[in-house]
C-alpha positions as CSV (number, residue, x, y, z in Angstrom):
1,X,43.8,-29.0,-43.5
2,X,42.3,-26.7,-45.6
3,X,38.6,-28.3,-45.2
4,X,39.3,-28.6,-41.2
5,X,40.0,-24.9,-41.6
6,X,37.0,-23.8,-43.4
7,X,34.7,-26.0,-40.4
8,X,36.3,-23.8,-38.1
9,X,35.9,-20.6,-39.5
10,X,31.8,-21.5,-40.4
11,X,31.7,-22.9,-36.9
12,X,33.2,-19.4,-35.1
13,X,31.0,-17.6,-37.4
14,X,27.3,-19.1,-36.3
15,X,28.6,-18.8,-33.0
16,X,29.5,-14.8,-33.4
17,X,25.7,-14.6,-34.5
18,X,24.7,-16.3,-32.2
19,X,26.4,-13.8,-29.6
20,X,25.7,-10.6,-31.4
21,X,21.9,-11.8,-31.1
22,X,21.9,-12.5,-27.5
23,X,23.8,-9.4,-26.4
24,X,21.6,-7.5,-28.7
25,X,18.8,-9.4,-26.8
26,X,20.5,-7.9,-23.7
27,X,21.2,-4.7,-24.3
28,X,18.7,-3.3,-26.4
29,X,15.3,-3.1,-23.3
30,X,18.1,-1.3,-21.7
31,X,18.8,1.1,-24.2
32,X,15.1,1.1,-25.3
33,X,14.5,2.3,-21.7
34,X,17.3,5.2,-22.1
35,X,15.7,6.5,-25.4
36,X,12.2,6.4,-24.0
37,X,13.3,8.2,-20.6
38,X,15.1,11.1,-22.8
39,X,11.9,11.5,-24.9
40,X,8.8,13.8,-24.9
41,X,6.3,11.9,-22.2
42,X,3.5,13.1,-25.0
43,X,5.5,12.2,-27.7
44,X,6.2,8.8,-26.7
45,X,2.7,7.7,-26.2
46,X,1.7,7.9,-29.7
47,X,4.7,5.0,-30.4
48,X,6.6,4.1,-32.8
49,X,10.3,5.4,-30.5
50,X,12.9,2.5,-31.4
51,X,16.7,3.8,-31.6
52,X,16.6,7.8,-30.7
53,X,14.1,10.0,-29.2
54,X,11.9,11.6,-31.6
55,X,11.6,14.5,-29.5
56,X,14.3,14.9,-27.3
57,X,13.2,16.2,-23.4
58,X,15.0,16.4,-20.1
59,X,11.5,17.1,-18.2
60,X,11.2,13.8,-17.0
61,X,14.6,14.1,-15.2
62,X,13.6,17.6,-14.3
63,X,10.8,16.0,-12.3
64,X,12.5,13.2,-10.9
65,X,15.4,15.0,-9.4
66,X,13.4,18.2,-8.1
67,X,11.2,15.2,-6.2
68,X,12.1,15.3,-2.6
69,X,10.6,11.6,-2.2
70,X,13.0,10.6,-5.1
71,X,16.1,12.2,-3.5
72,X,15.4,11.3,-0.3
73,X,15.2,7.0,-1.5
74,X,18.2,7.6,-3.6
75,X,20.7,9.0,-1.1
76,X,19.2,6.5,1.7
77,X,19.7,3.4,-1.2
78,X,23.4,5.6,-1.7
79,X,24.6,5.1,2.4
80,X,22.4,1.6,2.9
81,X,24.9,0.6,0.1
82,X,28.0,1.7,1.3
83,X,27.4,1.4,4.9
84,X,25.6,-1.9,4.6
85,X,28.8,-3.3,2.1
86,X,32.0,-1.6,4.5
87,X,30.1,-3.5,7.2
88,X,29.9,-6.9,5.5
89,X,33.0,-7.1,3.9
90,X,34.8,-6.4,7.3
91,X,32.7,-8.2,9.6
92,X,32.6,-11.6,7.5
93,X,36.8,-11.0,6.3
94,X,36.9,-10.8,10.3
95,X,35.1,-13.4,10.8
96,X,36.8,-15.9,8.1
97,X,39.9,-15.0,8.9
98,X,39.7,-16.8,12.1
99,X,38.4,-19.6,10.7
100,X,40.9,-20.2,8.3
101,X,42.6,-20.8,11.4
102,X,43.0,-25.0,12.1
103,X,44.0,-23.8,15.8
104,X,40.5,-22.3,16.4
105,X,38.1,-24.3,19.1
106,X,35.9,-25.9,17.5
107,X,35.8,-24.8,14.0
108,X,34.3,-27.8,12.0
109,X,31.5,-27.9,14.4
110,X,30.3,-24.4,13.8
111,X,31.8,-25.1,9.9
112,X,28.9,-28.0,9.8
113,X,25.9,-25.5,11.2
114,X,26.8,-22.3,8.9
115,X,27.1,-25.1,5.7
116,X,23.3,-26.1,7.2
117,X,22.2,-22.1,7.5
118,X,22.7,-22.4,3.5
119,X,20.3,-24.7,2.7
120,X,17.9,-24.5,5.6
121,X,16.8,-21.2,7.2
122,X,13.7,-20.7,9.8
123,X,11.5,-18.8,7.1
124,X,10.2,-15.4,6.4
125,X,7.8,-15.0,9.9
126,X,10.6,-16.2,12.6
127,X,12.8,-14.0,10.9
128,X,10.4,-11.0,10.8
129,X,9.3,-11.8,14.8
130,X,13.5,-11.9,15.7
131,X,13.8,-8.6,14.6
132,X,11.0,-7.3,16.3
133,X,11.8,-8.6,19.7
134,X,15.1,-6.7,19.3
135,X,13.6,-3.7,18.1
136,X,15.1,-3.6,14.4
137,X,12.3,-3.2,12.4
138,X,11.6,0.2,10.7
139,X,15.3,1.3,11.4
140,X,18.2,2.2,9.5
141,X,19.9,-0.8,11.1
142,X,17.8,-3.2,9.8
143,X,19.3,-2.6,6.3
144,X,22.6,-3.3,8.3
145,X,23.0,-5.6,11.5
146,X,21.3,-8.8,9.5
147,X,23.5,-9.0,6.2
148,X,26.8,-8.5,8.2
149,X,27.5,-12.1,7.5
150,X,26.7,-14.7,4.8
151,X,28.4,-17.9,5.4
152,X,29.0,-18.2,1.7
153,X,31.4,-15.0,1.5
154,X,32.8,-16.3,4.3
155,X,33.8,-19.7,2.3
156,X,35.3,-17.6,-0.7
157,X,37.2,-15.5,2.1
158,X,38.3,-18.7,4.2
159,X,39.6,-20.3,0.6
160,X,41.4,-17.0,0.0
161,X,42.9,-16.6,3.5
162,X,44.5,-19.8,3.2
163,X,47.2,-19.1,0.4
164,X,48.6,-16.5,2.5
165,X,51.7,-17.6,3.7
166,X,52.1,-18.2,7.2
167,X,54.9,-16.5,7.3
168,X,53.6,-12.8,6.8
169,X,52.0,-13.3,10.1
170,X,54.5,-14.5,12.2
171,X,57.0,-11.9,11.2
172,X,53.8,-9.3,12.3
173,X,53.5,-10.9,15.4
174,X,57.1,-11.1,16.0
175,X,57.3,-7.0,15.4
176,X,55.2,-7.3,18.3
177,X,52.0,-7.1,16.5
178,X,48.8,-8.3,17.9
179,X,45.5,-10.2,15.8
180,X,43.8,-7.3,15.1
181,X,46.5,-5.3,13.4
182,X,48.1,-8.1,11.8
183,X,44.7,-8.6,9.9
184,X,44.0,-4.8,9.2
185,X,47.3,-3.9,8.2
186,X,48.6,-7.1,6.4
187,X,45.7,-9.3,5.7
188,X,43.2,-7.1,4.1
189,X,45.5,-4.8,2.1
190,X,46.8,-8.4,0.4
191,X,42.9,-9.2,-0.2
192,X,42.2,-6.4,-2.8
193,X,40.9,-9.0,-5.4
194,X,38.5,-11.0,-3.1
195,X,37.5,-7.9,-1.1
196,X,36.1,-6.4,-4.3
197,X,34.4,-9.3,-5.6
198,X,32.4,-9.8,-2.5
199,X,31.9,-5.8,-2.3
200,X,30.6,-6.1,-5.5
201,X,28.0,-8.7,-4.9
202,X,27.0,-7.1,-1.6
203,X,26.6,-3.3,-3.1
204,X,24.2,-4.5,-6.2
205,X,22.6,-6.4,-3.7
206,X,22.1,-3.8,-1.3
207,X,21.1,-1.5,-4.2
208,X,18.6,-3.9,-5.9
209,X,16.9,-4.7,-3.3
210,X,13.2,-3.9,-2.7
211,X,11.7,-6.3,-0.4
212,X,13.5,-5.3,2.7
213,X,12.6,-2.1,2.4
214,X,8.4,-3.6,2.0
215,X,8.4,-5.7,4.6
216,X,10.2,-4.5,7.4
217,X,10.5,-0.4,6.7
218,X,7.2,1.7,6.7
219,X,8.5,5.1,7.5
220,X,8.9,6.7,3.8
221,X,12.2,8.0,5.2
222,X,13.7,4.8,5.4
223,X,12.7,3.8,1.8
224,X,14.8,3.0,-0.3
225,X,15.3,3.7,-4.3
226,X,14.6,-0.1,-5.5
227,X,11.4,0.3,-2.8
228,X,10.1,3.4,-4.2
229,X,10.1,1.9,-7.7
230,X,8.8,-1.1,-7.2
231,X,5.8,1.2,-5.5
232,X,5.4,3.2,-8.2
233,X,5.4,0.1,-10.7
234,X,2.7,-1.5,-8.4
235,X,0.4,1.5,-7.9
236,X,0.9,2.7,-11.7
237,X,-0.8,-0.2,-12.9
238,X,-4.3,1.2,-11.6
239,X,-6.6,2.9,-13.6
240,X,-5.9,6.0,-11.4
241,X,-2.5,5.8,-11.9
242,X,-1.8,10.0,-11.6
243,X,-3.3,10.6,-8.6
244,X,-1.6,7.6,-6.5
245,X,1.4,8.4,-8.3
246,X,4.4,8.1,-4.9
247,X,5.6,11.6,-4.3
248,X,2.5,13.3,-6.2
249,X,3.5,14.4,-9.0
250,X,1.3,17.0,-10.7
251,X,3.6,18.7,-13.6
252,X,1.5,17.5,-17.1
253,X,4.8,17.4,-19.2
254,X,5.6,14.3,-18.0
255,X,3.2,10.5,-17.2
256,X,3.5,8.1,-14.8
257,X,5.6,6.1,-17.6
258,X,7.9,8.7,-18.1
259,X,8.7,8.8,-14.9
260,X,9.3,5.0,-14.1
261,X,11.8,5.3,-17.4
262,X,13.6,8.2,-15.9
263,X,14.0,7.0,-11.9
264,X,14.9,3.4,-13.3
265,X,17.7,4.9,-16.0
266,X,18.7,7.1,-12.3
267,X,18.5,4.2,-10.4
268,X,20.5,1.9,-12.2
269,X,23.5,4.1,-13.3
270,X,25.2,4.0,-10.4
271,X,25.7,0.4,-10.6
272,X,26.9,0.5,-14.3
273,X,29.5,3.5,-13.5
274,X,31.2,1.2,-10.6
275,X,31.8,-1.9,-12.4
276,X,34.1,-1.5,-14.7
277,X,36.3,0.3,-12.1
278,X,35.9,-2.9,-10.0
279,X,36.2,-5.6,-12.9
280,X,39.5,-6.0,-12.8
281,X,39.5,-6.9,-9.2
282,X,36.3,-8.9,-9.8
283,X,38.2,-11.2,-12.3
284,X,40.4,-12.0,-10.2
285,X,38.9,-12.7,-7.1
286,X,35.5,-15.1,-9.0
287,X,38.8,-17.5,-10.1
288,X,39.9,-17.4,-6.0
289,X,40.4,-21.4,-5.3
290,X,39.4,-22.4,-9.0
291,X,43.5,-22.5,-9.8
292,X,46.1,-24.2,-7.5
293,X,49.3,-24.0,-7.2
């Protein structure tokens, strides 16, 4: 017992190392990034910043958030996210509910084509040429009419809807309540847990993402945060890197690198402020159809 015991204790200890190194691995660019952004632009060239800032500045910031270009991507990434995610999450719960429904015409039939949309899809250029012909592109809607459904939240919201008992609804419906309410004021106030986790997954993706905002946005309005960074990644890798700076910049206490660190700390807090709120929710709602019973 005793020899069993010591296997056990060396074999919990490698892997504890093992996952100090990798979340050391994942954390430390991030807080690498943090302790650059907060240092002296000047300062940071010469190297040698690891754990703290050498010479601690908020200038960086000072720029970024005095940028109108900056602000202007940030609060359009800010209501693309939450307009884009309230949208989604309704439209495809909607959507599911009624086809957790056996009783609805036709159901496996258009079950079978949206399990086909997740495998096969009509490619970047018919996509781009659809949106055209209905007058999408460079619009605020484009961000949100296209990703109002995904066929695989709809599947995690189907599996969901079917544990609720039957016999929520037809109490609703004998109360003299019709569909709609029954699934607004009964349904989605009992689907907190799957709500959030595809609210979650829709926001960051919403938030992270740049190449919407490439290929079918050009007004600089319409840009949005992830865009503008990636721009400024691209175009600061030229050898005139300050004077196609996005936004043009001119102040000389802060570099091109300096402010990539700063509107990428910026851009990214938002994100790590809302999950944990949601990861209780989030828990719950990843294990929806893993667990019978």
């Amino acid at each position: 017992m005793k020899l069993q015991s010591k296997k056990i204790d060396a074999f919990t200890i490698i892997i504890t190392i093992i996952m100090v190194l990798i979340c050391f691995a994942t954390i430390y660019p991030i807080w690498y990034t943090i302790v650059l952004s907060f240092n002296d632009a000047a300062d940071a060239q010469l190297g040698g910043i690891y754990w703290w800032p050498r010479e601690f500045s908020l200038e960086s910031y000072s720029t970024v958030l005095t940028d109108d270009s900056i602000l202007s991507s940030f609060i359009m990434s800010l209501i693309r996210t939450v307009v884009g995610t309230v949208t989604h999450v309704f439209f495809t719960a909607m959507t599911a509910y009624a086809f957790s429904k056996k009783k609805l015409i036709g159901r496996n039939f258009f079950l079978a084509i949206g399990t086909f949309t997740m495998f096969f899809n009509g490619g970047l250029i018919p996509f781009y040429l659809l949106l055209k012909n209905i007058n999408l592109l460079n619009t605020f809607l484009v961000f949100i009419i296209p990703t109002m459904f995904n066929f695989f939240h709809l599947i995690i919201f189907t599996s969901f809807f079917k544990g609720v008992p039957e016999s929520l609804e037809e109490s609703a419906m004998i109360d003299g309540a019709h569909e709609l309410r029954t699934f607004v004021q009964i349904i989605l106030p009992l689907s907190m847990p799957v709500i959030a986790t595809i609210a979650l997954f829709q926001g960051v993706w919403h938030w992270n993402d740049f190449f919407w905002g490439i290929i079918f946005v050009n007004d600089e309005v319409l840009q949005p945060i992830a865009t503008f960074l990636y721009r400024m990644i691209a175009e600061s890798s030229s050898s005139q890197m300050k004077m196609n700076m996005p936004g043009g910049f001119t102040a000389t206490a802060v570099n091109s690198q300096s402010i990539k660190l700063a509107t990428m700390v910026i851009a990214t807090a938002p994100i790590v402020f809302v999950y944990p709120f949601m990861q209780k929710y989030f828990v719950k709602g990843i294990m929806i159809g893993s667990v019978k019973g």
